[in-house]
VOBA-50781 format. One record per residue (C-alpha): residue in one letter; z, x, y. Coordinates in pm, whole numbers, padded with zeros to 5 digits, always signed. Layout:
// residues N
aZXY
...
// end
This chain:
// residues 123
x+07370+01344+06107
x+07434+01180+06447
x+07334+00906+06576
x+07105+01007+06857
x+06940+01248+06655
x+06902+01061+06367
x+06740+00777+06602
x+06545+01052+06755
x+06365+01112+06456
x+06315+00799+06402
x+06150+00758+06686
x+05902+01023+06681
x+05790+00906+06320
x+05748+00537+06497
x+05551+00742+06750
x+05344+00983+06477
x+05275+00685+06308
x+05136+00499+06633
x+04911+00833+06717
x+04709+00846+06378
x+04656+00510+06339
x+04518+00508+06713
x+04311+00788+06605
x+04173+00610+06361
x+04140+00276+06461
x+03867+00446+06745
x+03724+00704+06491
x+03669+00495+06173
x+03739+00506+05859
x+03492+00607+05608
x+03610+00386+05300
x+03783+00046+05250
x+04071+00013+05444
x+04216-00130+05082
x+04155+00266+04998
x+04346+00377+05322
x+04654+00181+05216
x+04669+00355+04831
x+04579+00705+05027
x+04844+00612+05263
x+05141+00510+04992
x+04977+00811+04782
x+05253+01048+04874
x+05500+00837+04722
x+05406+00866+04398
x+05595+01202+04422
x+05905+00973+04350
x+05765+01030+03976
x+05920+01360+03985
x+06271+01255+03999
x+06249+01199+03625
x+06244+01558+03592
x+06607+01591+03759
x+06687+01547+04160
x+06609+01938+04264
x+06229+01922+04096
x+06265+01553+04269
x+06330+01625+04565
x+06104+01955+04600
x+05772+01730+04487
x+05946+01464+04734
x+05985+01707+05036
x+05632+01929+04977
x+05385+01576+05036
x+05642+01409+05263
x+05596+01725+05525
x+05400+01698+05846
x+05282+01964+05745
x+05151+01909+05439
x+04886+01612+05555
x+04808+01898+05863
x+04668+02141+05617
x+04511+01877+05426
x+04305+01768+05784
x+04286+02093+05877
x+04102+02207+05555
x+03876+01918+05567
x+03770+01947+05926
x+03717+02301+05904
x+03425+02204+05520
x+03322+01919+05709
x+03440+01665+05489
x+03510+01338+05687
x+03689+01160+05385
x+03959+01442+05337
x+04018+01447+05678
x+04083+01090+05711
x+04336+01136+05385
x+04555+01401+05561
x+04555+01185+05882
x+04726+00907+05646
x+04909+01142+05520
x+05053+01242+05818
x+05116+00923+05954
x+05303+00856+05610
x+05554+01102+05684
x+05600+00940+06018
x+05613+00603+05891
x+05899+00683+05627
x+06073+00859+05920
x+06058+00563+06144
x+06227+00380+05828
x+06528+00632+05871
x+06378+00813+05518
x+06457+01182+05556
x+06380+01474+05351
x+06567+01452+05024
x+06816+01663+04949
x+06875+01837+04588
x+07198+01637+04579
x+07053+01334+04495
x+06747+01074+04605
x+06961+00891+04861
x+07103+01197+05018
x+06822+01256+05349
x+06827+01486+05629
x+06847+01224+05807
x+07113+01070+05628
x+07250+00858+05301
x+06979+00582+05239
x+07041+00255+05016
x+07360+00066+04943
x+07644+00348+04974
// end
Protein backbone atom coordinates (compact mmCIF):
# COMPACT_ATOMS: atom_id res chain seq x y z
CA UNK A 1 0.00 0.00 0.00
CA UNK A 2 1.49 3.53 -0.13
CA UNK A 3 2.53 5.51 2.15
CA UNK A 4 0.09 8.37 2.15
CA UNK A 5 -2.71 6.17 2.01
CA UNK A 6 -1.69 3.85 4.36
CA UNK A 7 -1.07 6.97 6.83
CA UNK A 8 -4.38 8.18 5.70
CA UNK A 9 -6.08 5.46 7.21
CA UNK A 10 -4.36 5.67 9.93
CA UNK A 11 -5.39 8.76 10.53
CA UNK A 12 -9.00 8.55 10.23
CA UNK A 13 -8.99 5.50 12.74
CA UNK A 14 -6.90 8.04 15.20
CA UNK A 15 -9.79 10.37 14.33
CA UNK A 16 -12.88 7.56 14.65
CA UNK A 17 -11.39 6.67 17.68
CA UNK A 18 -11.26 10.41 19.05
CA UNK A 19 -15.17 10.88 17.87
CA UNK A 20 -16.71 7.91 19.97
CA UNK A 21 -14.87 8.32 22.83
CA UNK A 22 -15.97 12.16 22.74
CA UNK A 23 -19.35 10.86 22.35
CA UNK A 24 -19.16 9.09 25.15
CA UNK A 25 -17.22 10.82 27.51
CA UNK A 26 -20.44 13.63 27.30
CA UNK A 27 -23.17 10.87 27.02
CA UNK A 28 -22.13 8.33 29.72
CA UNK A 29 -21.62 5.16 30.01
CA UNK A 30 -24.09 2.93 31.53
CA UNK A 31 -21.68 0.23 33.18
CA UNK A 32 -18.13 0.19 34.65
CA UNK A 33 -15.79 1.67 32.52
CA UNK A 34 -13.68 -1.75 33.57
CA UNK A 35 -16.74 -3.30 31.33
CA UNK A 36 -16.10 -0.71 28.46
CA UNK A 37 -12.49 -1.81 28.17
CA UNK A 38 -13.44 -5.92 27.84
CA UNK A 39 -16.47 -4.62 25.38
CA UNK A 40 -13.92 -2.58 23.72
CA UNK A 41 -10.96 -5.44 23.25
CA UNK A 42 -14.14 -7.84 22.70
CA UNK A 43 -13.66 -7.89 18.97
CA UNK A 44 -10.38 -9.31 19.31
CA UNK A 45 -11.22 -12.35 20.56
CA UNK A 46 -12.03 -13.12 16.86
CA UNK A 47 -8.17 -13.83 16.71
CA UNK A 48 -9.52 -17.33 18.17
CA UNK A 49 -10.55 -18.18 14.78
CA UNK A 50 -7.22 -18.39 13.24
CA UNK A 51 -6.94 -21.84 14.78
CA UNK A 52 -9.35 -22.91 12.31
CA UNK A 53 -6.88 -21.95 9.30
CA UNK A 54 -6.07 -18.12 8.05
CA UNK A 55 -9.27 -17.81 5.47
CA UNK A 56 -11.97 -18.79 8.47
CA UNK A 57 -9.30 -16.41 10.43
CA UNK A 58 -9.35 -13.81 8.71
CA UNK A 59 -13.23 -13.80 7.70
CA UNK A 60 -14.21 -13.88 11.76
CA UNK A 61 -11.19 -11.22 11.90
CA UNK A 62 -12.57 -8.88 9.11
CA UNK A 63 -16.67 -9.36 9.94
CA UNK A 64 -16.20 -7.65 13.91
CA UNK A 65 -13.22 -5.52 12.85
CA UNK A 66 -15.70 -3.58 10.19
CA UNK A 67 -17.06 -0.12 10.80
CA UNK A 68 -19.68 -1.46 9.91
CA UNK A 69 -20.24 -4.09 11.95
CA UNK A 70 -20.28 -1.92 15.49
CA UNK A 71 -22.82 0.57 13.11
CA UNK A 72 -25.42 -2.09 12.92
CA UNK A 73 -24.83 -3.13 16.33
CA UNK A 74 -25.72 0.89 17.49
CA UNK A 75 -28.03 1.13 15.03
CA UNK A 76 -30.10 -1.92 16.24
CA UNK A 77 -29.88 -0.84 19.74
CA UNK A 78 -30.94 2.73 19.27
CA UNK A 79 -33.67 1.86 17.12
CA UNK A 80 -35.14 -1.17 20.71
CA UNK A 81 -34.06 1.41 22.92
CA UNK A 82 -31.46 -0.36 24.57
CA UNK A 83 -28.81 2.12 25.95
CA UNK A 84 -26.22 -0.71 26.87
CA UNK A 85 -26.06 -2.18 23.24
CA UNK A 86 -25.72 1.00 21.92
CA UNK A 87 -22.88 1.96 23.99
CA UNK A 88 -21.21 -1.68 22.89
CA UNK A 89 -21.37 -0.89 19.12
CA UNK A 90 -20.00 2.66 19.82
CA UNK A 91 -16.83 0.69 21.34
CA UNK A 92 -16.99 -1.31 18.82
CA UNK A 93 -16.64 1.13 16.38
CA UNK A 94 -14.08 3.00 17.92
CA UNK A 95 -12.17 -0.47 18.10
CA UNK A 96 -11.93 -0.67 14.52
CA UNK A 97 -10.57 2.81 14.51
CA UNK A 98 -8.23 2.28 17.19
CA UNK A 99 -6.56 -0.89 15.47
CA UNK A 100 -6.48 1.29 12.32
CA UNK A 101 -4.68 4.09 13.95
CA UNK A 102 -2.14 1.16 15.02
CA UNK A 103 -1.56 0.57 11.16
CA UNK A 104 -3.81 -2.98 11.75
CA UNK A 105 -5.67 -3.51 8.48
CA UNK A 106 -8.13 -5.98 7.41
CA UNK A 107 -6.52 -9.39 7.23
CA UNK A 108 -6.03 -10.96 4.32
CA UNK A 109 -6.67 -14.90 3.63
CA UNK A 110 -2.92 -15.08 3.01
CA UNK A 111 -1.99 -15.02 6.35
CA UNK A 112 -2.58 -12.92 9.90
CA UNK A 113 0.18 -10.42 9.17
CA UNK A 114 -0.81 -9.77 5.63
CA UNK A 115 -3.37 -6.26 6.15
CA UNK A 116 -4.92 -4.04 3.72
CA UNK A 117 -3.07 -1.80 5.01
CA UNK A 118 -0.03 -3.63 4.88
CA UNK A 119 2.48 -6.56 6.39
CA UNK A 120 2.28 -6.15 10.28
CA UNK A 121 4.96 -7.71 12.82
CA UNK A 122 8.61 -8.53 12.32
CA UNK A 123 8.87 -9.27 8.39
Amino acid sequence: MIAAARLWQQVEGGLVLGAVLAVLWFAGIPFPVWVAVLIFFAPDISFAFYALGPRIGAAAYNTVHLYGFGAVVLMVALLNGLPGMAVAGALWIAHAGFDRMLGYGLKLPSGFGDTHLGRIGRG
